[in-house]
C-alpha positions as CSV (number, residue, x, y, z in Angstrom):
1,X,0.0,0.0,0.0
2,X,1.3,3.5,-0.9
3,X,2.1,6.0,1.9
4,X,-0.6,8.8,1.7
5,X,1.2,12.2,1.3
6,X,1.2,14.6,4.5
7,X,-1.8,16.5,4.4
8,X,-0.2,20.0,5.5
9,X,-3.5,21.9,4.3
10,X,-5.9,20.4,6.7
11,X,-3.4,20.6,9.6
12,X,-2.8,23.9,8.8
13,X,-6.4,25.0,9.4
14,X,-6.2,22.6,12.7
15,X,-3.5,25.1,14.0
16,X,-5.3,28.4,12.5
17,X,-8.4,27.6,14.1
18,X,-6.6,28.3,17.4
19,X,-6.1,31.8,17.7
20,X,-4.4,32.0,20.8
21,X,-1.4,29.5,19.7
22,X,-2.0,31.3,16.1
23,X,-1.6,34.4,17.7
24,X,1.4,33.5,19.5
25,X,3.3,31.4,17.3
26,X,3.3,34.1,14.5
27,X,4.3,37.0,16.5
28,X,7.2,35.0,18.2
29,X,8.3,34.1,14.9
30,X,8.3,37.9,13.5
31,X,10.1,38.8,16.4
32,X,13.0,36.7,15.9
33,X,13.1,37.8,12.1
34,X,12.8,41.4,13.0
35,X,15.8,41.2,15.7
36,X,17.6,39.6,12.9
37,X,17.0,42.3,10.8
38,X,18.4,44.8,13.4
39,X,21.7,42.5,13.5
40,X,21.9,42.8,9.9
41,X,21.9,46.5,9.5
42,X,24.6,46.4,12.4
43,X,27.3,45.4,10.3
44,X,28.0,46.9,7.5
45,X,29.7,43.5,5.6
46,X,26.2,41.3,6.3
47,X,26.0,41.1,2.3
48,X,29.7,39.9,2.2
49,X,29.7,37.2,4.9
50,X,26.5,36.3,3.1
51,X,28.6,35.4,-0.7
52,X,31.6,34.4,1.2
53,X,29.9,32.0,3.4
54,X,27.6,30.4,0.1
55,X,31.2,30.6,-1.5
56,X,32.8,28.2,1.2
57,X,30.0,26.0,1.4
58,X,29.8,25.9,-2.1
59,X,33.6,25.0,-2.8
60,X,33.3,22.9,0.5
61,X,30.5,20.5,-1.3
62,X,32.4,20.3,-4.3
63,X,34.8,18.9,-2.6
64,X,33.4,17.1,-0.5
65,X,34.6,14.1,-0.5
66,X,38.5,15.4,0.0
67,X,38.0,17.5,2.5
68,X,35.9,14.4,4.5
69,X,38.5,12.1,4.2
70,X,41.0,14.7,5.8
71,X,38.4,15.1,8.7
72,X,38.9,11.7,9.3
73,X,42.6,11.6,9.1
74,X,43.0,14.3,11.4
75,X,40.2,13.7,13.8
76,X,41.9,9.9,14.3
77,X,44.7,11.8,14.8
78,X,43.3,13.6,17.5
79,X,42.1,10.4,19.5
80,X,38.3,10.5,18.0
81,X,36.9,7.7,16.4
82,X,35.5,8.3,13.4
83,X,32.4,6.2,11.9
84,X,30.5,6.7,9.1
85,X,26.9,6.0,8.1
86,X,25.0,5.3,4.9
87,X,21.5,6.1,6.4
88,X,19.4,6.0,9.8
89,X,18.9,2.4,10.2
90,X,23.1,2.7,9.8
91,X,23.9,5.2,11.9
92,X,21.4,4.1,14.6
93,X,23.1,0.7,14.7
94,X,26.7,2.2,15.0
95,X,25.6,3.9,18.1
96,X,24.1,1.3,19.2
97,X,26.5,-1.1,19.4
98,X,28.7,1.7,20.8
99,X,26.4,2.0,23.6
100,X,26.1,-1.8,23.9
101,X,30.0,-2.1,24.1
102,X,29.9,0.0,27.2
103,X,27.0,-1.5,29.1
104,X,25.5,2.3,28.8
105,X,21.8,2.0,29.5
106,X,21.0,6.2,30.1
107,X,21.8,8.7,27.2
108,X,21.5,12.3,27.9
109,X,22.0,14.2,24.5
110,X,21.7,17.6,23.3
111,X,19.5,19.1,20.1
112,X,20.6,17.5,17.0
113,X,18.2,17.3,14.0
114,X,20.2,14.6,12.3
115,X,19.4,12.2,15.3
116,X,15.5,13.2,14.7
117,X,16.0,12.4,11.2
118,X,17.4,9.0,12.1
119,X,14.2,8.4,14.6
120,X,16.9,7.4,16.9
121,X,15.3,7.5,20.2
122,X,12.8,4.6,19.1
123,X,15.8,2.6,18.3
124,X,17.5,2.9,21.1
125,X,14.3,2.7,23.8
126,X,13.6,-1.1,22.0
127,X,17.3,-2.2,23.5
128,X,16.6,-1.1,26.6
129,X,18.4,2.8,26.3
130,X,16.7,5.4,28.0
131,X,17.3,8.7,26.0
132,X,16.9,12.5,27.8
133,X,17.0,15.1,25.7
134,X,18.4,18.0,27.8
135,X,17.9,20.8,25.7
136,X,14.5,22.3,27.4
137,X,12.6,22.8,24.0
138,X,13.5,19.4,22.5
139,X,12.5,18.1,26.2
140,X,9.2,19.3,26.5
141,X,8.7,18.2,22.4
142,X,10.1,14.5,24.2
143,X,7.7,14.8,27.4
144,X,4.6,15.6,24.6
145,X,5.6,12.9,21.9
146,X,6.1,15.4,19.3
147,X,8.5,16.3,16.6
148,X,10.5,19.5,17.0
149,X,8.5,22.2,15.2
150,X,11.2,24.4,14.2
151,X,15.1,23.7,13.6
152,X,16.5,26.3,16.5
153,X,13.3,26.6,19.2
154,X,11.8,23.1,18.9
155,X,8.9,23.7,21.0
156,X,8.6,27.4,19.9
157,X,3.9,26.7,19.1
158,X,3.4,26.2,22.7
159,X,2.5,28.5,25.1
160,X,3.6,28.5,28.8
161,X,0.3,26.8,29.8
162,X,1.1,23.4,27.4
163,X,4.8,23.3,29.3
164,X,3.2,23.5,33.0
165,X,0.7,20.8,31.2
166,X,3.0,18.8,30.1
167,X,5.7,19.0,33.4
168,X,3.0,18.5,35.8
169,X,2.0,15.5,33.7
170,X,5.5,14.5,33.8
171,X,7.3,15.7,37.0
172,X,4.0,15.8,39.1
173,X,4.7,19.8,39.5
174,X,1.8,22.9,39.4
175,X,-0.2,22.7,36.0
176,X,-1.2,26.2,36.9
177,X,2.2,27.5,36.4
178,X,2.4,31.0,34.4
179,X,6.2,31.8,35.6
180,X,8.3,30.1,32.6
181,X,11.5,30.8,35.1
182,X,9.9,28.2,37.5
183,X,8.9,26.1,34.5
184,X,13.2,25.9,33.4
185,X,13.6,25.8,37.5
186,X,11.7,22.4,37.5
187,X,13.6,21.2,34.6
188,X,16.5,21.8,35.4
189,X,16.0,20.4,39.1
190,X,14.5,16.7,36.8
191,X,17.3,16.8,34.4
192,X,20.5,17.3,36.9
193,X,20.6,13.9,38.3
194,X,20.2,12.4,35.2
195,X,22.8,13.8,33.9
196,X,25.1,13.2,36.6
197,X,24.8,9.6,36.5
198,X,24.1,9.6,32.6
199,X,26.2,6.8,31.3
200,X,27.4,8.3,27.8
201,X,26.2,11.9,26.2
202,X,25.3,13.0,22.7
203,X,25.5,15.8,20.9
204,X,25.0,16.9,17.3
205,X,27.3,19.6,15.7
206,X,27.1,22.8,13.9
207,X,30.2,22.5,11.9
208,X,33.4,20.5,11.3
209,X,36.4,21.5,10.5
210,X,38.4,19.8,8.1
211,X,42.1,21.0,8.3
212,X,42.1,20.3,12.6
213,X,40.2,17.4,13.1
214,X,37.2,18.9,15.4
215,X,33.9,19.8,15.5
216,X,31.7,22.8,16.9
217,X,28.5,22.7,18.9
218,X,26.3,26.3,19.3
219,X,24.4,26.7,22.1
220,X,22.0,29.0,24.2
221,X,21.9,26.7,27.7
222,X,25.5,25.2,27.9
223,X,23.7,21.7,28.1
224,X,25.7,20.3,25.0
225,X,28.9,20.6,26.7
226,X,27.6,19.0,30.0
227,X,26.1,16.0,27.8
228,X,29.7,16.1,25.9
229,X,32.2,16.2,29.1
230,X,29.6,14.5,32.1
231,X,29.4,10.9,31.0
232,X,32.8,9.1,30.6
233,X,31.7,8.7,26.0
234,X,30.6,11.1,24.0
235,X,29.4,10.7,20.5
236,X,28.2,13.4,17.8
237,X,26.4,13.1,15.0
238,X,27.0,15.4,12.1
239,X,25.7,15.4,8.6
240,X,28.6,15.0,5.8
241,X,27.6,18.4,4.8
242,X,28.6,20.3,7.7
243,X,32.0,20.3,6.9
244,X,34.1,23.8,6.2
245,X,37.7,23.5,5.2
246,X,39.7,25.7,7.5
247,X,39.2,27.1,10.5
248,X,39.8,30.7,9.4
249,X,36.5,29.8,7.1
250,X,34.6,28.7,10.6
251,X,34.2,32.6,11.8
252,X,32.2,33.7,8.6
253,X,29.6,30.9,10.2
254,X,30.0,31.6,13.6
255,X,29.2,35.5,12.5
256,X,26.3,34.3,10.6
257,X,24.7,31.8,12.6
258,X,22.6,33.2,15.9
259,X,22.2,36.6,14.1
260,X,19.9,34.6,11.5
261,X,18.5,32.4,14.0
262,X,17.4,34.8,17.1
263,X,18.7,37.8,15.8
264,X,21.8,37.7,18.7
265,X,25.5,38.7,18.1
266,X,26.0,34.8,18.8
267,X,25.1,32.0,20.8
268,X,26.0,31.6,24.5
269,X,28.1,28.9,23.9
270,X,30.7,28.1,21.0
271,X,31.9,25.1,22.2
272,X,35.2,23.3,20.0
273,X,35.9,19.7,20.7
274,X,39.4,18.4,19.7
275,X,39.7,15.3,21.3
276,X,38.0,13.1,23.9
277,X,39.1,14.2,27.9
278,X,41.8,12.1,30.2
279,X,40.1,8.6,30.3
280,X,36.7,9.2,28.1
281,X,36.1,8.5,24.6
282,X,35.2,10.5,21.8
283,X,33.0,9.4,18.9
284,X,31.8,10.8,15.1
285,X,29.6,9.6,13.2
286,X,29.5,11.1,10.0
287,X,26.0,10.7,8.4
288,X,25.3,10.7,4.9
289,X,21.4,9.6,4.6
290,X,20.6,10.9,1.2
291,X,23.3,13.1,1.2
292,X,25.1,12.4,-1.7
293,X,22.4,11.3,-3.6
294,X,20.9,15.0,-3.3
295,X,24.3,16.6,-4.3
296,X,23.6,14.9,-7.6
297,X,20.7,16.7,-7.9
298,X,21.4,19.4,-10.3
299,X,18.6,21.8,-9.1
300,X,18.7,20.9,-5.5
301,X,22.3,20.3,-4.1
302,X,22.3,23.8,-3.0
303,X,20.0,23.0,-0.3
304,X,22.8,21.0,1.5
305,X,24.0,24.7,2.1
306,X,21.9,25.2,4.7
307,X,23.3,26.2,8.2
308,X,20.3,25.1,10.3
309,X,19.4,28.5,11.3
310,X,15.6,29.1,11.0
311,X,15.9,32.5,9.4
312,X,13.2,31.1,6.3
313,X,10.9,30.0,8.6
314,X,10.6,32.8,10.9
315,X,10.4,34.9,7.9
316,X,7.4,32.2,5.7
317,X,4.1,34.3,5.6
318,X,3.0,30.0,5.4
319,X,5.0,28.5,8.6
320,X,4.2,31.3,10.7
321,X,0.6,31.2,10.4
322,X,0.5,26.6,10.1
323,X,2.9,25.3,12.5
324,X,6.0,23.3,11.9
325,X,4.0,19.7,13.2
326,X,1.7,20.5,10.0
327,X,4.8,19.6,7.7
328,X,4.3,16.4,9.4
329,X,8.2,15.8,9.1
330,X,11.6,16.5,10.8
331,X,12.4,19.4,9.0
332,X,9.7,21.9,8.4
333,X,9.2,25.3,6.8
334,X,10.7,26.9,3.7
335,X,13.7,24.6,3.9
336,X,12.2,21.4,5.0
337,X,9.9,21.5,2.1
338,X,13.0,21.6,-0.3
339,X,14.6,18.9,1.8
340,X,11.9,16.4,2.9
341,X,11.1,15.3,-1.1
342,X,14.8,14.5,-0.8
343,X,13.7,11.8,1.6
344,X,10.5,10.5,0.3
345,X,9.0,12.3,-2.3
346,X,5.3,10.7,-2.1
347,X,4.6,11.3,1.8
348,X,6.0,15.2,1.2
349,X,4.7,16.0,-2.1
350,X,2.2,18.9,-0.7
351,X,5.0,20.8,1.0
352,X,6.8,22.5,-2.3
353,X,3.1,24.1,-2.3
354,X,2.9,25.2,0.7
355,X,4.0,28.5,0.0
356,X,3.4,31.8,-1.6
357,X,6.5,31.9,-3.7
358,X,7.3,35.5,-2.4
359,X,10.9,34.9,-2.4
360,X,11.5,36.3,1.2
361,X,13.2,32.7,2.6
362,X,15.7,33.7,-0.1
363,X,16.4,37.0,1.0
364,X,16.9,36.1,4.3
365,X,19.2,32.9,4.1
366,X,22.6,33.2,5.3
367,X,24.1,30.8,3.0
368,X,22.0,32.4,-0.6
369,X,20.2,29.4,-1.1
370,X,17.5,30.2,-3.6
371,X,14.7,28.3,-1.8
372,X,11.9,29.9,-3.4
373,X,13.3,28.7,-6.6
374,X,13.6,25.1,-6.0
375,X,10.3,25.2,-4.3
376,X,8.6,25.7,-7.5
377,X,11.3,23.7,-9.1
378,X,10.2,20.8,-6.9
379,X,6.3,21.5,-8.3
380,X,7.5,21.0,-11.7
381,X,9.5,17.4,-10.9
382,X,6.5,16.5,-8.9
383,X,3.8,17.3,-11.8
384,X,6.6,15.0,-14.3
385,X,6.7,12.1,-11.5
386,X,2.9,12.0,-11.1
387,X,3.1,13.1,-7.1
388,X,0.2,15.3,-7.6
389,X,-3.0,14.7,-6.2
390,X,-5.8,13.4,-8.6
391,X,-7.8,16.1,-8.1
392,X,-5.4,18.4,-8.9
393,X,-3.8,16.8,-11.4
394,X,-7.2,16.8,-13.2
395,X,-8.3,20.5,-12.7
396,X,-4.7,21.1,-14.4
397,X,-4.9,19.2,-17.0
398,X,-8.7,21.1,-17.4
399,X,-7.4,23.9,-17.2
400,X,-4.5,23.6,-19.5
401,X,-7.0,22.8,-22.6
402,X,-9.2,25.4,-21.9
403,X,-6.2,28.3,-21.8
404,X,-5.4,26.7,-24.9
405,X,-8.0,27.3,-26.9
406,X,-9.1,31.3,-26.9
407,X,-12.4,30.6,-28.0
408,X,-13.3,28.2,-25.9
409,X,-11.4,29.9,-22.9
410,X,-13.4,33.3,-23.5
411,X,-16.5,31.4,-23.2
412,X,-16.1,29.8,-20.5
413,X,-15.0,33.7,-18.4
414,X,-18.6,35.0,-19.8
415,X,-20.2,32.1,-18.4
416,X,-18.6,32.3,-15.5
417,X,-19.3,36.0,-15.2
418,X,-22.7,35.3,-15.9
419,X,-23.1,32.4,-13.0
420,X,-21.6,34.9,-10.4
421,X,-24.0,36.7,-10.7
422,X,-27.2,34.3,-11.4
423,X,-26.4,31.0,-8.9
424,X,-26.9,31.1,-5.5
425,X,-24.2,31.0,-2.6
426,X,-24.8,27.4,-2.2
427,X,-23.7,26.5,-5.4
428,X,-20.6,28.3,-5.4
429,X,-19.6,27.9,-2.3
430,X,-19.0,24.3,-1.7
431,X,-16.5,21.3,-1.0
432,X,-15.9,21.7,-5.1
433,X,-14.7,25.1,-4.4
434,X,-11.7,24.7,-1.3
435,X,-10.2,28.2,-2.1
436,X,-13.8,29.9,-1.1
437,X,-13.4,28.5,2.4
438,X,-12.0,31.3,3.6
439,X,-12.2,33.8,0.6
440,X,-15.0,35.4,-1.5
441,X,-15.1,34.9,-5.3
442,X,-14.6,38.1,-7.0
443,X,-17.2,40.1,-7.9
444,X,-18.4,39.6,-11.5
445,X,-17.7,42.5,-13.9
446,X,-19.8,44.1,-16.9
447,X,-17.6,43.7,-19.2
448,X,-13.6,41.8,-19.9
449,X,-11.0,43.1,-21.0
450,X,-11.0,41.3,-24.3
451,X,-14.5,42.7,-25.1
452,X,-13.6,45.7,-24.2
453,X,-10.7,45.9,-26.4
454,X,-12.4,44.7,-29.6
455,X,-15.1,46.4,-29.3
456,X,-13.3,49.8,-29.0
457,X,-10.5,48.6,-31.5
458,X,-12.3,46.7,-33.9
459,X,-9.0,46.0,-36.3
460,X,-6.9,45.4,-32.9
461,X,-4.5,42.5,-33.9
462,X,-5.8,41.9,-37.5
463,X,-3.0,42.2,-40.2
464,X,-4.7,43.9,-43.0
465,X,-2.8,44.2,-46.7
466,X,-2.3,48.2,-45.1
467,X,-0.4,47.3,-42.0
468,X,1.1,44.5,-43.8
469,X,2.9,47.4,-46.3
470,X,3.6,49.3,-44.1
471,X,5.4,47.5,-41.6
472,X,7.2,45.7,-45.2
473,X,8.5,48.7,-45.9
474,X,9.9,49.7,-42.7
């Protein structure tokens, strides 16, 4: 049986129809693109860190697999083992056994999107792992059984009412709460013991760097580098794409990064792992999951890019106002619907139409991918591979042979003029007419254009043996 495609439309008017989370969600969203906008008129050279860091990433991907293999020889060389893996079910079992090795039965890890993508903790909780995420957002998204709904605040729909919900569900505290500082109190008071006797942390990173051997992590509540340095292992995921030559390329990133993301000169924490500590272990597993397959992809390799900051979707007129769980996928928003065809192009087919095309995701990218491009790019593919939906598909095809024949196309506007104004509501407001859910129909006019014209210009686009002359002897 084929997997249905997410249905992104009629979770999006789930999420509209409640206006306080609406309300929210969309204003906390506009905030963080605003304060990035403030960052960006702060420095005069935001244009040129934007070319120079697409330049780096962009020379970085085609060579990737050079500067990967010098990663490895340097990180080895640093006393990190280095693993790599194919896809999820791949790099789930390399930690596993990792894990396994060590008798580790706790995990405490930090935010990592890769690990999401590898629906890791499922894995890992069927052998007997217990897995806390101890970054608050991705924390209360673990307490609810929800996917992160944006790359950088995972939790970022739900009000404080949902978290004292959800804690006093969880850790038995006041679901009455309104303080958020009492909310991060009580988390923090649930998560220190487990990370003190956490048998081996996880973390993802933000970058590696080719030419040393090590890896970065960016953080805003320093709970990376107690997962990374508590337990006696630590192992970090990072996608093959993260990789940036040098490390005098790293600072154009590190510039880049939390400005885009929250609109701050940088994160609190900018945390560079060399090697593993005096008698721990250091791990890396180096995903690739489609990876290389996409930077095949003429019209979409550009999407591996992508820093992982957010900017497109606090800016999408479309994420802001449906919710990232209505993407129904790890990665949501402007970039996610680029990416998540990458993974299964059936079950995402709706999300490269889930947007306006206005081109403002662009503008605001760090790394100049030209998202708005391949969105409509991925319409096209999907129209070629048969991914749209019947109905659809059909109106299309209707609609292409009537805009190719004038005749019958000018027809079929007077008779459409003349039913807006003759047939009740009923009959043109129904489940054959989705778009007038929340819209009225335009109001019918006396007369089009066309008529119009011909009737005032009667000769208007007729070649007559005059004109013909004329313009023959020009």
């Amino acid at each position: 049986m084929k997997e249905k495609p997410v249905n992104h439309a009629a979770a999006a008017v789930a999420f509209i129809a409640d206006k306080p989370h609406l309300d929210f969600h969309d204003a906390r969203l506009w905030d963080m693109r605003q304060k990035r906008d403030a960052q960006m008129h702060l420095l005069p050279e935001w244009q040129d860190l934007r070319s120079r860091a697409s330049a780096i990433k962009e020379h970085a991907l085609a060579n990737l697999a050079d500067y990967l293999e010098e990663f490895e020889r340097n990180a080895k060389s640093n006393g990190i083992h280095v693993h790599w893996a194919a896809d999820g079910a791949d790099h789930n079992r390399i930690v596993g056994e990792i894990l396994e090795a060590r008798g580790a039965k706790t995990l405490i890890k930090s935010k990592s999107m890769v690990t999401e993508e590898c629906d890791l903790r499922p894995y890992l909780a069927a052998r007997g792992v217990t897995v806390t995420e101890t970054d608050l957002g991705e924390r209360i998204q673990q307490l609810d059984d929800q996917l992160p709904s944006h790359i950088v605040v995972p939790s970022v729909h739900k009000l404080t009412s949902d978290v004292a919900r959800i804690f006093a569900r969880s850790y038995g505290t006041d679901p009455n709460a309104d303080d958020p500082h009492q909310l991060a109190e009580a988390q923090r008071l649930a998560a220190r013991p487990v990370i003190l006797h956490a048998d081996a942390g996880m973390t993802g990173g933000n970058f590696f760097v080719a030419e040393t051997g090590t890896f970065v992590v960016c953080t805003n509540e320093g709970n990376a580098d107690l997962s990374a340095t508590v337990p006696g292992v630590h192992i970090a995921t990072i996608g093959i794409e993260r990789v940036v030559p040098r490390m005098a390329d790293l600072g154009v990133f590190i510039r880049l990064l939390s400005r885009s993301a929250l609109g701050s000169p940088i994160t609190q924490y900018t945390s560079h792992f060399r090697g593993p500590q005096d008698g721990s272990e250091m791990h890396v597993v180096l995903v690739d999951n489609g990876r290389s397959a996409r930077l095949g992809m003429a019209d979409f390799w550009t999407s591996l890019k992508c820093i992982r900051c957010g900017a497109c979707m606090n800016t999408c007129p479309v994420y802001r106002r449906s919710g990232g769980l209505s993407y129904g996928a790890v990665y949501s928003g402007p970039i996610g619907a680029i990416i998540d065809p990458t993974f299964n192009e059936r079950k995402y087919s709706t999300l490269p139409y889930a947007s306006t095309m206005n081109g403002s995701c662009t503008n605001v990218c760090p790394v100049k991918i030209n998202i708005h491009e391949q969105l409509y790019k991925w319409r096209q593919v999907l129209v070629e591979h048969h991914q749209m939906p019947f109905v659809k598909r059909e109106i299309m095809h209707m609609a292409g042979k009537l805009m190719g024949q004038p005749k019958l196309y000018r027809a079929a506007i007077n008779g459409t003029e003349t039913a807006l104004s003759t047939l009740p509501r009923f009959a043109l407001y129904n489940w054959l007419n989705p778009w007038g859910k929340n819209r009225e129909l335009p109001a019918p006019v006396k007369e089009t254009f066309h008529s119009w014209y011909r009737r005032n210009r009667p000769t208007a686009g007729r070649a007559t043996p005059e004109t013909v002359k004329t313009e023959t002897k020009a």
